[in-house]
N, C-alpha and C positions, 0 to 999 in steps of 0.2 A: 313836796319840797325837793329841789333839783341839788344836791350838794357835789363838785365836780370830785371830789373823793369817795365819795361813799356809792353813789349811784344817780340815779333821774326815774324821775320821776314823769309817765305817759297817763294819760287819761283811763287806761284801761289796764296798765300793770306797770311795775317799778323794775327797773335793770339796775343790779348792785353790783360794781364792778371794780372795786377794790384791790381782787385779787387775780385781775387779770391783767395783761401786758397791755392789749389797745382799749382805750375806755370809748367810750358811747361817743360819737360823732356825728359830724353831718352826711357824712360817708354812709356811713349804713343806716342812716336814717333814711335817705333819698331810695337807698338800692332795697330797702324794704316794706318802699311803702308803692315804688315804680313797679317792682316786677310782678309779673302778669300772672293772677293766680286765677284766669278764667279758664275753667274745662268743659267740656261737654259734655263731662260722664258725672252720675250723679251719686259715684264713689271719691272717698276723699281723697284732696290733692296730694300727691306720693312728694317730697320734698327732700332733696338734697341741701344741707347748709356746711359748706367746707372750711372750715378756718372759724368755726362758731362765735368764738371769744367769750363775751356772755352772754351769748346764745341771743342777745339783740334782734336782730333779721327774722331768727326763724318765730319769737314772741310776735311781731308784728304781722307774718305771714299768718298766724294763726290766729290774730283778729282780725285780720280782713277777710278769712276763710267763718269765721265763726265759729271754729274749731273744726269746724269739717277738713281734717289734716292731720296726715302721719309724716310725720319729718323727721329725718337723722341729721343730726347735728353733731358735725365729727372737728376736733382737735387734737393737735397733737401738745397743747400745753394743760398736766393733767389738772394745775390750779383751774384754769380758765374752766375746763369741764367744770370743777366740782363748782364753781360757780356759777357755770352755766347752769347746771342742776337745780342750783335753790333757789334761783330766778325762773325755770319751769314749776317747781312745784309751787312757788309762790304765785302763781300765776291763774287766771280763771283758765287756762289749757292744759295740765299735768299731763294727762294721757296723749297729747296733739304728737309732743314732740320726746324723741329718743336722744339720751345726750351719746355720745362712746368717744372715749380715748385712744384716737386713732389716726393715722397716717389714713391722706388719699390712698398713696399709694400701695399701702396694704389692704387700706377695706377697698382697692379694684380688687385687689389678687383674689380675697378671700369673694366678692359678688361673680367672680368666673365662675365656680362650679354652679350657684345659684343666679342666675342674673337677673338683678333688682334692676327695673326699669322706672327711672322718675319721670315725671311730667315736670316738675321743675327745679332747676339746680340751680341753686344760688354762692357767692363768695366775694366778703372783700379782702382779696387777698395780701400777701406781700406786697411791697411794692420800691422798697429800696436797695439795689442793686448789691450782689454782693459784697463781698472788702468794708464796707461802709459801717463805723462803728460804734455802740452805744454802751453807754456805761450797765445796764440793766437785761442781764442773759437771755429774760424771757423776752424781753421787747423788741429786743435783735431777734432774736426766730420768732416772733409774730411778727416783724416787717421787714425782713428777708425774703428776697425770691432766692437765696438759696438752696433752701430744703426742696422746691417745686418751685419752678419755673411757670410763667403763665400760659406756656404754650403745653406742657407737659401739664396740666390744668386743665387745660381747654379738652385735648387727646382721652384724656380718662373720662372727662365728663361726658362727653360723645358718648362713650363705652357706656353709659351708665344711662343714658337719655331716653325715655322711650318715644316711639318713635315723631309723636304727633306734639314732644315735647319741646322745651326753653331752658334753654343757661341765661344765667342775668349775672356780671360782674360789674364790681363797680373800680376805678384803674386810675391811675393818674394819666393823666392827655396824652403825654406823650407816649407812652406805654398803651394805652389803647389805640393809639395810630397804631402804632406796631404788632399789635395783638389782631388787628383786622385785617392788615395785609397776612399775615400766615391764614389765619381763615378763610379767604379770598383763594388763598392758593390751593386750600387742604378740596375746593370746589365746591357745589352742589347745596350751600349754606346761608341761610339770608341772616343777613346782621343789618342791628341798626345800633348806630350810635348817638348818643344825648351828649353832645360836649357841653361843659357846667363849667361857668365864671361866675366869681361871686360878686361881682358888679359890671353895671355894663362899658365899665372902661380898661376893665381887666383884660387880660388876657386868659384862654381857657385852660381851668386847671385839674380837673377831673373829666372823667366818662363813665358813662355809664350805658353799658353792652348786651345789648341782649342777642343770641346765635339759635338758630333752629333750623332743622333739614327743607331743602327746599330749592327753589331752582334759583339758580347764586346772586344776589342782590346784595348793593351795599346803601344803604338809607342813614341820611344825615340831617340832625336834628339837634335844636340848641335851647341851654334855660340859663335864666341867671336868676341868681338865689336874691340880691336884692335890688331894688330898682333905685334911682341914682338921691332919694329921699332916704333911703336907711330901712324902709320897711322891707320885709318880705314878698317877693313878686308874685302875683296867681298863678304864676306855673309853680313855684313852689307849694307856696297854698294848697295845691291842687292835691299835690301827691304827698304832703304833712300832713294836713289842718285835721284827719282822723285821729292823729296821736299826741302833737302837742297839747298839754293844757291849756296855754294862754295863745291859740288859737281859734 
């Protein structure tokens, strides 16, 4: 049973989200059932999740891994952690995923002297411009690009990539136009972008980004979440219908 205060309810674990600033969305539903958790190696996928919340993303990357998955799931909101935490251990994954209370920009500093290389970094990040104000402290720094910018995001994530790996963000449109021309410029990096409207007479209101090293490509690609009946469109389908119930 899905209750929008207490948590939701997925076919294979429950996110309780109560006590964290951003609750369970389509946002990170999409960005963690899209990003590419196929390797080559037949060691578990290494997982960056940045801006965890309740830990949502990285619960779902580790059913579509099977649990064959070590992921650090880092925030800087220490509620959001501890939530995150009893939605891992409540989970068929406990040992998959690592919570820590933690700035990107510290756990770079602290992976310098060790360099932790992931195969795949995920984040839905901030997304409302500084100044911009909300009645609820936490909720403002979970959707602030003040604390980290998405370009000072993108820079650390690199640092953190290994080499054969993937960032997957999911942005609001106009903010991933923007987020792809710097990466275009940074060189040598192929992106692809999924522009997402929720109907097809909409105009497009998220992205969703995936970067990886490589020789520099920009690839454009589009979904709309319902089709102009009210149902859910099979490109949606495609990348839910593992975790919805009533799918």
């Amino acid at each position: 049973m899905n209750d929008k205060n207490n948590g939701f309810s997925f076919k294979q674990f429950h996110v309780s989200h109560a006590d964290c600033a951003m609750k369970v969305g389509t946002d990170g539903i999409l960005l963690g059932g899209w990003a590419n958790v196929n390797t080559t190696s037949l060691a578990p996928l290494t997982v960056l999740d940045i801006g965890t919340g309740s830990g949502l993303i990285s619960l779902m990357l580790a059913q579509r891994c099977q649990g064959n998955m070590q992921a650090i799931a880092i925030d800087i909101d220490a509620s959001a952690c501890q939530q995150a935490k009893q939605n891992v251990d409540n989970s068929p994954w406990p040992s998959s995923i690592a919570v820590k209370h933690i700035a990107l920009q510290a756990f770079f500093q602290t992976c310098k002297a060790e360099p932790a290389m992931f195969d795949l970094i995920v984040s839905n990040p901030p997304y409302f411009v500084h100044g911009q104000e909300f009645a609820d402290d936490a909720r403002q720094t979970a959707r602030h690009t003040g604390c980290l910018t998405h370009q000072e995001l993108v820079n650390c994530a690199l640092g953190l990539l290994a080499p054969n790996g993937q960032i997957a963000l999911v942005l609001p449109y106009e903010a991933g136009c923007e987020l792809a021309t710097y990466c275009q410029q940074l060189g040598n990096l192929q992106i692809t972008c999924l522009n997402i409207k929720t109907t097809p007479k909409k105009s497009y209101k998220r992205m969703l980004m995936s970067i990886q090293r490589g020789t520099a490509k920009l690839e454009k690609q589009s979904l709309t979440i319902h089709d102009p009946d009210g149902r859910y469109s099979n490109d949606y389908q495609r990348i839910t219908k593992d975790f919805y119930l009533k799918m």
